[in-house]
C-alpha positions as CSV (number, residue, x, y, z in Angstrom):
1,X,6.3,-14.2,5.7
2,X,5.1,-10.8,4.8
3,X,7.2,-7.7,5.8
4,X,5.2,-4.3,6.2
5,X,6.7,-1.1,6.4
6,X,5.3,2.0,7.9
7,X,7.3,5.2,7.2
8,X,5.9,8.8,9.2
9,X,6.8,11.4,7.1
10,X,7.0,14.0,10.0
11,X,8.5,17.1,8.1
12,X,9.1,18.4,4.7
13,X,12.4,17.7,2.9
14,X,14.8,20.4,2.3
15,X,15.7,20.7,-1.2
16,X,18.7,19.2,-0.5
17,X,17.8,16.1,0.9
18,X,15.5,15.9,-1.5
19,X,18.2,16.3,-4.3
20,X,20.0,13.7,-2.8
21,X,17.0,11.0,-2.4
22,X,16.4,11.9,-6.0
23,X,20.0,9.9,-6.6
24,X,18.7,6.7,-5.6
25,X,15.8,6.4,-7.9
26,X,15.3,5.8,-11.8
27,X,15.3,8.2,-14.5
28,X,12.0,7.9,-15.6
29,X,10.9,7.7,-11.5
30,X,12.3,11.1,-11.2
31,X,10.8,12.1,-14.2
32,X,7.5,11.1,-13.0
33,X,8.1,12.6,-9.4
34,X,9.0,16.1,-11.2
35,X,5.3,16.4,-12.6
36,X,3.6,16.7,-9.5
37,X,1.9,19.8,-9.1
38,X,2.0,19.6,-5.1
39,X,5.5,19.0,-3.5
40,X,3.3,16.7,-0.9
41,X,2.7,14.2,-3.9
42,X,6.2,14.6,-4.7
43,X,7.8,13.7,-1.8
44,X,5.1,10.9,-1.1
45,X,6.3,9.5,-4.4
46,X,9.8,9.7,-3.4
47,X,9.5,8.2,-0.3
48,X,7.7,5.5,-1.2
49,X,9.9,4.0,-3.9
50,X,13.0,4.8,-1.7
51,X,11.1,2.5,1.1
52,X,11.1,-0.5,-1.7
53,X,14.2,-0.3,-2.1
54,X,15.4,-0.3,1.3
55,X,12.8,-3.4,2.0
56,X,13.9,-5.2,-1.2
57,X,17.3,-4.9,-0.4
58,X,17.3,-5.3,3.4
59,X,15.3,-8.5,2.6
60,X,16.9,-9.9,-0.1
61,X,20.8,-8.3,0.1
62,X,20.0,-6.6,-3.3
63,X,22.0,-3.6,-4.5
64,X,20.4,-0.7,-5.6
65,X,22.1,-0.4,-8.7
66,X,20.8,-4.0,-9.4
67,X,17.1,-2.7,-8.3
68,X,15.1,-1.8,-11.5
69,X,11.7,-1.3,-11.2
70,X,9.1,-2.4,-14.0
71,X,4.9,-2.8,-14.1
72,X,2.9,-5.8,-15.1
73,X,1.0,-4.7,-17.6
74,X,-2.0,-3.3,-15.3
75,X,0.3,-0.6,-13.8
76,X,0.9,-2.9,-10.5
77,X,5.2,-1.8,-10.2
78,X,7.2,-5.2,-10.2
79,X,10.8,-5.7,-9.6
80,X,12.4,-6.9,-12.9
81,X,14.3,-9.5,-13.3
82,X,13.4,-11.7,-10.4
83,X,10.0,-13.5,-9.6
84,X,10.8,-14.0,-6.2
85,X,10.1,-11.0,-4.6
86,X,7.0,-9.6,-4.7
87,X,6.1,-5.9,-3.7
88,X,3.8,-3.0,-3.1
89,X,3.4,0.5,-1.9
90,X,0.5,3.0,-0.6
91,X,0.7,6.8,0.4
92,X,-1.6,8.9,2.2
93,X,-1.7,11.4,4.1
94,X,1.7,11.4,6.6
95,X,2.1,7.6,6.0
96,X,4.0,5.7,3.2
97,X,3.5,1.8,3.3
98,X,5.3,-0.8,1.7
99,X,4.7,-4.8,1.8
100,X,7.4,-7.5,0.8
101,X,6.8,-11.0,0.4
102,X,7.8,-14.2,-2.4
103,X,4.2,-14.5,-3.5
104,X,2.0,-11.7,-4.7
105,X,0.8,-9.1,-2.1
106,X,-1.1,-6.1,-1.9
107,X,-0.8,-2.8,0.5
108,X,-3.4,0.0,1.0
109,X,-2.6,2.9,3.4
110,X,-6.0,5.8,3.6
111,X,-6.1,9.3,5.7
112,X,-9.4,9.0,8.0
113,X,-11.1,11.7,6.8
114,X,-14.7,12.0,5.8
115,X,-16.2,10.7,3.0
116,X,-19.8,10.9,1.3
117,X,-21.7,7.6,1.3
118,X,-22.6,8.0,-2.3
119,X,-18.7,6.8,-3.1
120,X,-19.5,3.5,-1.1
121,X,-22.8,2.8,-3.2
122,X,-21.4,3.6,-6.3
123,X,-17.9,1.5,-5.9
124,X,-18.7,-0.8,-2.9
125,X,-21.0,-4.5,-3.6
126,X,-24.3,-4.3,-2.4
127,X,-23.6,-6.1,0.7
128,X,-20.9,-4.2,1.9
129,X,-23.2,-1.1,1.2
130,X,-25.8,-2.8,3.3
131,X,-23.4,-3.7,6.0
132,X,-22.2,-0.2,6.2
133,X,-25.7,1.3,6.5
134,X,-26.4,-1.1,9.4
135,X,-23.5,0.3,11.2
136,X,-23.8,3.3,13.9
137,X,-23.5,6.2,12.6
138,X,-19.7,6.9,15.0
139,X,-18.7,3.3,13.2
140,X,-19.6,3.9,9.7
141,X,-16.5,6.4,8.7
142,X,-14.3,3.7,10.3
143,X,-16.0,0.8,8.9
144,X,-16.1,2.2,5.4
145,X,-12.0,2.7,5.4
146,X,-12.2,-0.8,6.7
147,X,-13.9,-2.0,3.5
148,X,-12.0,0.4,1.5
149,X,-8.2,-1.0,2.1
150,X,-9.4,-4.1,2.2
151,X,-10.8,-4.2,-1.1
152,X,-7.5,-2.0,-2.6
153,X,-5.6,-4.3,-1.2
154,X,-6.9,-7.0,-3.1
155,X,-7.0,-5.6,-6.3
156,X,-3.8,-4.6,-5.8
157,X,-2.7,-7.8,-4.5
158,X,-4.3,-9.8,-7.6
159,X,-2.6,-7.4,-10.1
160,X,-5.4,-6.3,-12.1
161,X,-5.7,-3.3,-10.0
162,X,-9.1,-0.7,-11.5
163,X,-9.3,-3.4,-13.9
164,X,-11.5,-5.7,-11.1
165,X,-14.3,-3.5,-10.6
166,X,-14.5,-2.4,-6.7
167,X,-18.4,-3.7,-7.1
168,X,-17.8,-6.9,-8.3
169,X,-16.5,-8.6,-5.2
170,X,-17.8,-8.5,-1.7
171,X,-15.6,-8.0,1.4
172,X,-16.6,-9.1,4.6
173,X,-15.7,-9.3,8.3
174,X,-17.2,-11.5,11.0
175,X,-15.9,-11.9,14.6
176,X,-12.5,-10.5,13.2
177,X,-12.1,-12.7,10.3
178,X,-12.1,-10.7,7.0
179,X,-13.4,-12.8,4.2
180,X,-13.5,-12.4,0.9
181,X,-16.2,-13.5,-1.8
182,X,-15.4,-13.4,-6.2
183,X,-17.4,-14.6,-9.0
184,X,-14.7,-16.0,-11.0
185,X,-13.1,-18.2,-8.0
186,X,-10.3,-16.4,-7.5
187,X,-7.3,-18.0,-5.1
188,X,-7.7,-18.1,-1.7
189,X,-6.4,-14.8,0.0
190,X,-5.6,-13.6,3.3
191,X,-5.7,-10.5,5.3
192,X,-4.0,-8.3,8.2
193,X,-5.7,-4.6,8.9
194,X,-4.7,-2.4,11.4
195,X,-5.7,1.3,12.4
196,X,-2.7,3.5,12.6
197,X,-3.3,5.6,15.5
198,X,-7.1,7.3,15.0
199,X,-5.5,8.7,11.6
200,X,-5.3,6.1,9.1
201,X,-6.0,2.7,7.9
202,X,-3.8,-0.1,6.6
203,X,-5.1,-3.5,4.9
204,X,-2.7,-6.1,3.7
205,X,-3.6,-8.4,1.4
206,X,-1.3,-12.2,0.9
207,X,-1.6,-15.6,-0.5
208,X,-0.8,-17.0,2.1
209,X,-1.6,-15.5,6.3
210,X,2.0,-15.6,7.5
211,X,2.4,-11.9,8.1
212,X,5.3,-10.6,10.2
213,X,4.9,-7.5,12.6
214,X,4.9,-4.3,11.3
215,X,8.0,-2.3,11.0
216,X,7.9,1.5,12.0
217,X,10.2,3.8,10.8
218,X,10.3,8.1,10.5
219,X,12.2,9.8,7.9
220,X,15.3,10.5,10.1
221,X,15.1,6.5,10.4
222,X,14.9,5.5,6.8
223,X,17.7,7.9,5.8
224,X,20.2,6.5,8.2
225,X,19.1,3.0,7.4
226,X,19.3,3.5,3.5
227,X,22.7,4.5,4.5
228,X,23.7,0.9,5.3
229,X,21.5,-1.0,3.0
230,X,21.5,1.0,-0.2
């Protein structure tokens, strides 16, 4: 079953806290956390990979020591060493997502915010563009972050990630049911999307369309829970 995890970042960490965060992660993570420009990136990064661990090791009674993180190849971050546990992580805005599951999974987490419509025509298929011009004009922002995890999540989920094209698959939902249409028959995949209040979106993509309900946490949350678990 697939385990999602929501994490609110409701406040800015003290440099402290963020010091001491900073112990849980790699070397070359904190490396790559130090080059943001904006402390927002920064801590979104942080965040996120401390939310993998705590789902890895929570799930799979993993120390985090014995938690090295690796990348396949297309930049899609894998836990090395074992093939049973599959991950993935998304950041936006004041939300940091992470998915768990034994077969390969994708997670996309967007801000609501507006967009222009030339971004769908140039990355989305030609239906979806369609679709989205046939919706009201109060549905189309919504509907267009709709298509938008969805189709992250996928990529993501596959492991190619900007390697599959955005245009070269089409995304579609009927009655509720999201469905997805490839040229080069990929595997069957599932979906789960929620709306996170009226301020983001969240698509999860599976293998399979066991998915669990989502787990909410703030920071004050994680920290104590990382306490126990990592």
């Amino acid at each position: 079953m697939v385990d999602t995890y929501i994490l609110f970042i409701d406040k800015t960490l003290e440099n402290e806290l963020f010091t001491y965060l900073m112990g849980y992660v790699s070397d070359e993570k904190k490396r790559k956390i130090q080059g943001y420009y904006r402390i927002e990136d920064a801590q979104r990064s942080l965040w996120g990979d401390i939310l993998a661990r705590y789902a890895i090791s929570k799930s799979a009674a993993i120390e985090n020591k014995q938690i090295v993180f690796g990348d396949n190849g297309y930049g899609k971050p894998v836990l090395l060493g074992s093939s049973a546990i599959h991950f993935n992580i998304s950041h936006s805005g004041s939300r940091v997502a992470c998915a768990i599951d034994d077969r390969p999974v994708g997670i996309d987490v967007e801000s609501i915010k507006p967009v222009y419509l030339k971004i769908a025509e140039r990355f989305f298929s030609k239906d979806e563009y369609r679709e989205l011009l046939e919706k009201d004009e109060e549905m189309r922002l919504t509907y267009f972050y709709m298509l938008w995890t969805l189709k992250e999540s996928y990529i993501k989920a596959d492991g190619k990630g900007l390697a599959i094209p955005l245009d070269s698959f089409t995304v579609s939902i009927r009655n509720d049911r999201i469905f997805i249409q490839t040229s080069d028959g990929s595997p069957n995949y599932f979906f789960k999307q929620h709306k996170l209040e009226d301020t983001h979106m969240l698509s999860v993509c599976a293998r399979h369309n066991e998915f669990g309900d989502i787990i909410y946490l703030d920071t004050h949350q994680l920290f104590q829970e990382i306490q126990l678990y990592l």
